[in-house]
Z-matrix of the N, CA and C atoms (Angstrom, degrees):
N
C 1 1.439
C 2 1.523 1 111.32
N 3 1.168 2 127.95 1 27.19
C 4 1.371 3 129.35 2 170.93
C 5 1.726 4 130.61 3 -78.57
N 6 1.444 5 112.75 4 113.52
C 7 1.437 6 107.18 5 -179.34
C 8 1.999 7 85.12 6 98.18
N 9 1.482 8 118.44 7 17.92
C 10 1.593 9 85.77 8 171.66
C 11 1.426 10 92.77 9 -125.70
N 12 1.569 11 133.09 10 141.33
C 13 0.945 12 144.47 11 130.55
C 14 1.503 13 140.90 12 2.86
N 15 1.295 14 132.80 13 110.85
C 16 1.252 15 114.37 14 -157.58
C 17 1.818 16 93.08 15 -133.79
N 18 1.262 17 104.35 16 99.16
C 19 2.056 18 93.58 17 178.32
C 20 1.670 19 110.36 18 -103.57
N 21 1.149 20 87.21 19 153.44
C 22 1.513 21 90.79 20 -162.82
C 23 1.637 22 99.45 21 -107.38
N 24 1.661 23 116.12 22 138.49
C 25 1.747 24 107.33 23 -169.16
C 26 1.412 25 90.67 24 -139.35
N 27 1.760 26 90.63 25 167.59
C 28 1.697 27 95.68 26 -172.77
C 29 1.313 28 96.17 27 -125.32
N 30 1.343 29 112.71 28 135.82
C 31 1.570 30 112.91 29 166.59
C 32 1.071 31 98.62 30 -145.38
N 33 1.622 32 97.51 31 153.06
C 34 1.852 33 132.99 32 -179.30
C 35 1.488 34 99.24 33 -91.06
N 36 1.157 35 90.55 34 125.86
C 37 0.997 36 123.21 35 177.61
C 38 1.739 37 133.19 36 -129.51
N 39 1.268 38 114.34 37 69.42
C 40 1.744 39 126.84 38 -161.65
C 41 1.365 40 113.50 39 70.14
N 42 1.246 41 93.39 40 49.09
C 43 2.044 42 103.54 41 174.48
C 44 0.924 43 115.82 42 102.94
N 45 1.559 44 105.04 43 -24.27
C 46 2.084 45 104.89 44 -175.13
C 47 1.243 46 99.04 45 -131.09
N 48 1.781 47 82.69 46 166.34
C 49 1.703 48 100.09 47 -178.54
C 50 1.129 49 102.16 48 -117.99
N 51 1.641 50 98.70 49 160.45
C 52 1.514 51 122.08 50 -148.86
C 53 1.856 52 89.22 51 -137.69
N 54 1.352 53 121.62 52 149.24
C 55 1.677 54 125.67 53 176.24
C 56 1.874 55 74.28 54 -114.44
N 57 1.527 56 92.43 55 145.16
C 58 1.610 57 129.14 56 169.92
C 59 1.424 58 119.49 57 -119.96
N 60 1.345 59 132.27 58 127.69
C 61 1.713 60 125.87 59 -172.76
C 62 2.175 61 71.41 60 -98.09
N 63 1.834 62 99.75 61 143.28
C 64 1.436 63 87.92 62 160.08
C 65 1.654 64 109.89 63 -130.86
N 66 1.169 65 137.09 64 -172.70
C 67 1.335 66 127.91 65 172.82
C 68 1.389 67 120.58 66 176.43
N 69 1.288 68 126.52 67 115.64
C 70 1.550 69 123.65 68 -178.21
C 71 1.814 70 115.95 69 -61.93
N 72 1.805 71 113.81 70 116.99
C 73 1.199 72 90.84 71 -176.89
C 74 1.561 73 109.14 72 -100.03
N 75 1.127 74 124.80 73 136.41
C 76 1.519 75 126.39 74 175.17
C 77 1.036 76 135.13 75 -52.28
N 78 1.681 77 109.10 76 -31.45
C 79 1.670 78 136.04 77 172.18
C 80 1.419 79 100.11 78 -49.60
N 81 1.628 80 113.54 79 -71.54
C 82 1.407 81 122.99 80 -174.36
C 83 1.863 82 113.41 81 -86.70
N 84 0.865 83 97.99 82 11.75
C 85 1.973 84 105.29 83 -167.13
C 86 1.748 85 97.54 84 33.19
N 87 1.129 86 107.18 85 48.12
C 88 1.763 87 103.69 86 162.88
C 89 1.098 88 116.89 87 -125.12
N 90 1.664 89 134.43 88 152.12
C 91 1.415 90 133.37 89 178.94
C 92 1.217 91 100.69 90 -90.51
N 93 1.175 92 118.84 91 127.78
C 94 1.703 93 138.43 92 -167.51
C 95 1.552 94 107.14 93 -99.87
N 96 1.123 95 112.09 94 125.94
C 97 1.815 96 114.60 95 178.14
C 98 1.430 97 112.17 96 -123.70
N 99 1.420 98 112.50 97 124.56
C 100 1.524 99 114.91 98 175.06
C 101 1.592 100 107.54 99 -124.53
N 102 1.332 101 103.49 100 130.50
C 103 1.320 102 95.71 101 177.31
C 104 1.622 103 115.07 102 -96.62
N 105 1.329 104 105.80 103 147.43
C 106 2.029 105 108.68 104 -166.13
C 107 1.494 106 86.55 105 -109.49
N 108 1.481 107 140.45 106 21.20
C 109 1.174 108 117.64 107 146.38
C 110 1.645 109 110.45 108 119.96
N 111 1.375 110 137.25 109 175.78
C 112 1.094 111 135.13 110 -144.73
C 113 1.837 112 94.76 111 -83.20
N 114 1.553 113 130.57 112 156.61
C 115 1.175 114 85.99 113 148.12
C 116 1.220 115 135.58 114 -159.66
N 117 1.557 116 101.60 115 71.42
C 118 1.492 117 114.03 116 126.80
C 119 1.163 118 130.96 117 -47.63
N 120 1.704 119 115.72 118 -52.39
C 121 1.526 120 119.41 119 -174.59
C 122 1.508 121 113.58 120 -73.28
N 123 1.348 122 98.46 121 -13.60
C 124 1.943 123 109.74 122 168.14
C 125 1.594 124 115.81 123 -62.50
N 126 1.649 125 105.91 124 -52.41
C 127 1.228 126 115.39 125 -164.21
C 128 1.244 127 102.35 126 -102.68
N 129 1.482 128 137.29 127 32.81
C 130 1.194 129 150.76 128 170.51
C 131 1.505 130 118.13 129 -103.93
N 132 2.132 131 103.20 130 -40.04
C 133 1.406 132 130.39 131 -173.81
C 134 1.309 133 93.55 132 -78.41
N 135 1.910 134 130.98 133 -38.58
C 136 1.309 135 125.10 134 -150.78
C 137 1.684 136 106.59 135 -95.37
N 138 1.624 137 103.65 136 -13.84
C 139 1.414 138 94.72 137 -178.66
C 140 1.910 139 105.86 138 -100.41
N 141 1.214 140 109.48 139 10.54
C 142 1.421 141 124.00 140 178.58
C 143 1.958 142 104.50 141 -77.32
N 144 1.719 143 80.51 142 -47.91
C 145 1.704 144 85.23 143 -157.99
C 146 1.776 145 91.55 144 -75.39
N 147 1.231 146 104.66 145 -52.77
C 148 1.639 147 95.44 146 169.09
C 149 1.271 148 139.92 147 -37.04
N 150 1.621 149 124.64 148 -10.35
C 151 1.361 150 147.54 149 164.07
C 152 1.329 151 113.07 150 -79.00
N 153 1.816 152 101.26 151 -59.74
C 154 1.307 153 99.13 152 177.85
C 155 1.544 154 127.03 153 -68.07
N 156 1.165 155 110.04 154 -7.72
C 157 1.752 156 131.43 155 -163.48
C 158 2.082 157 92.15 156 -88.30
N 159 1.254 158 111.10 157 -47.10
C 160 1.247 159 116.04 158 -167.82
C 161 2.167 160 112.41 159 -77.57
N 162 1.475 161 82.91 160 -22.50
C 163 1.902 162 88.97 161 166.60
C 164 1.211 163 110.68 162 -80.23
N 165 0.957 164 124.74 163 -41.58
C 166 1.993 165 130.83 164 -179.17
C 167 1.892 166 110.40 165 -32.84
N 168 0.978 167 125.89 166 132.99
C 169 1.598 168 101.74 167 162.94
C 170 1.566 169 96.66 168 -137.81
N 171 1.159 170 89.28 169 152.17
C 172 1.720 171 123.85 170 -149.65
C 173 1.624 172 86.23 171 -108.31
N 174 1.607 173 101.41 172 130.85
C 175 1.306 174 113.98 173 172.04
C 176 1.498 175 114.02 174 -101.96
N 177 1.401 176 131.92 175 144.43
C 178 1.313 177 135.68 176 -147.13
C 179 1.705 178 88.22 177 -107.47
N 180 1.522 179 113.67 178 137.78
C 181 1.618 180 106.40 179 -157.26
C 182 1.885 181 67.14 180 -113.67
N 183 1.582 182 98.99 181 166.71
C 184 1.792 183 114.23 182 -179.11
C 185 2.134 184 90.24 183 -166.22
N 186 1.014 185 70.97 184 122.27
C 187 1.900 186 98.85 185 159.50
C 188 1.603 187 104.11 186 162.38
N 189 1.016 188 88.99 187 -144.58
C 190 1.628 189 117.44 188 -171.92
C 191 1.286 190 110.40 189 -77.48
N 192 1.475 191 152.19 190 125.31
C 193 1.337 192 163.73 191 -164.80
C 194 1.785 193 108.02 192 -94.84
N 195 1.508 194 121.21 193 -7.16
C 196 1.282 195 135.51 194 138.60
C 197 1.725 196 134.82 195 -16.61
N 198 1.004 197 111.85 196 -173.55
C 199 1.271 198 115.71 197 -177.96
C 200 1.978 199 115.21 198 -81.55
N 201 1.705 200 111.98 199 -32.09
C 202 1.191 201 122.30 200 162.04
C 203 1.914 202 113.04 201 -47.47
N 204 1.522 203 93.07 202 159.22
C 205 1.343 204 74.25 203 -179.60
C 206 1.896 205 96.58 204 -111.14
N 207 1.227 206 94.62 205 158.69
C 208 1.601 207 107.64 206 169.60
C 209 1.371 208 114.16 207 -53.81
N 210 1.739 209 92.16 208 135.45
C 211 1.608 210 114.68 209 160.17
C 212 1.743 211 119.19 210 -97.09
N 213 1.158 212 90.66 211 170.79
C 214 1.862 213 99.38 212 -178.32
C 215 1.343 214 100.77 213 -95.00
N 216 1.390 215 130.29 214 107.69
C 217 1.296 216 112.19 215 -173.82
C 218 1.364 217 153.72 216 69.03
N 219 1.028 218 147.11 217 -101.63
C 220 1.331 219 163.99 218 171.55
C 221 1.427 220 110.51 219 -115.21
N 222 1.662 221 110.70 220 -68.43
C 223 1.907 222 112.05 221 171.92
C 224 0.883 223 109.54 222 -19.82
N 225 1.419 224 135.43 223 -65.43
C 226 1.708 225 108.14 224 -164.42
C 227 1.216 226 122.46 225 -69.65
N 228 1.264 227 115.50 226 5.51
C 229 1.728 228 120.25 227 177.72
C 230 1.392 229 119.66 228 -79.11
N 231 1.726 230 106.24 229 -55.40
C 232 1.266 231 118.96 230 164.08
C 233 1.527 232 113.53 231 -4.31
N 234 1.676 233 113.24 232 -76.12
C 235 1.397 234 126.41 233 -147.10
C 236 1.425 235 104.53 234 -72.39
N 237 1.475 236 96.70 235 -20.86
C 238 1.955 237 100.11 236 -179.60
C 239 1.784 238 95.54 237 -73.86
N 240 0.896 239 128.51 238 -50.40
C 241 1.567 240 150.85 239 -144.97
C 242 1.853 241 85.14 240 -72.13
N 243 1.217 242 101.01 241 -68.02
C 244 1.486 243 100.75 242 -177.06
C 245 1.699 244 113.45 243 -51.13
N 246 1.137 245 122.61 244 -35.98
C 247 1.532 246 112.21 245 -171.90
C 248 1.179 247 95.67 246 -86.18
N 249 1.356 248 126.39 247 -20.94
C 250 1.579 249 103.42 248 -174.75
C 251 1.669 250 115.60 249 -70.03
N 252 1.492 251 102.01 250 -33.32
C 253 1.334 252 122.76 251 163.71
C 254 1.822 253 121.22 252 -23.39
N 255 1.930 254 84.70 253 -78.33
C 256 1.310 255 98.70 254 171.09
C 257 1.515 256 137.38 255 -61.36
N 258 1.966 257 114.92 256 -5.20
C 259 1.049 258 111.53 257 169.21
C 260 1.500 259 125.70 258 -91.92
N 261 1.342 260 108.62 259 -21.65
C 262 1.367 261 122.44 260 151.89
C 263 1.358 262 129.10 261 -26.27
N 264 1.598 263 105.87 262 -70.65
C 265 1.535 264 94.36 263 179.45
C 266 1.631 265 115.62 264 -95.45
């Protein structure tokens, strides 16, 4: 299924609406319809995760874009800073 199009449609269906993934398959030359479910209970799940998505806080990573991996800030410096310390004396 690469390079094909996938639109997603809503139809009523006995008062309610329903979201549909649709897609022509080539294998069978038929347009294939799946439905992902009512959607209310869609846009019920999406404004949930969007709540929970907006409490999360995201830590801002800073070093080198290299093969090391990123620190948060300053902390990951510390631990370098300290051994260099300790090889000194």
């Amino acid at each position: 299924m690469t390079g094909v199009e996938v639109p997603y449609r809503i139809r009523k269906i006995r008062g309610r609406y329903y979201l549909y993934k649709e897609w022509y398959d080539r294998e069978r030359r038929t347009k294939v319809s799946r439905s992902l479910g009512p959607l209310d209970e869609i846009e019920r799940l999406v404004l949930e995760a969007r709540a929970r998505a907006g409490k999360r806080r995201t830590q801002k990573l800073a070093g080198p874009r290299g093969f090391e991996p990123r620190t948060t800030g300053s902390a990951g410096r510390r631990p370098i800073l300290a051994r260099r310390r300790a090889l000194r004396v």
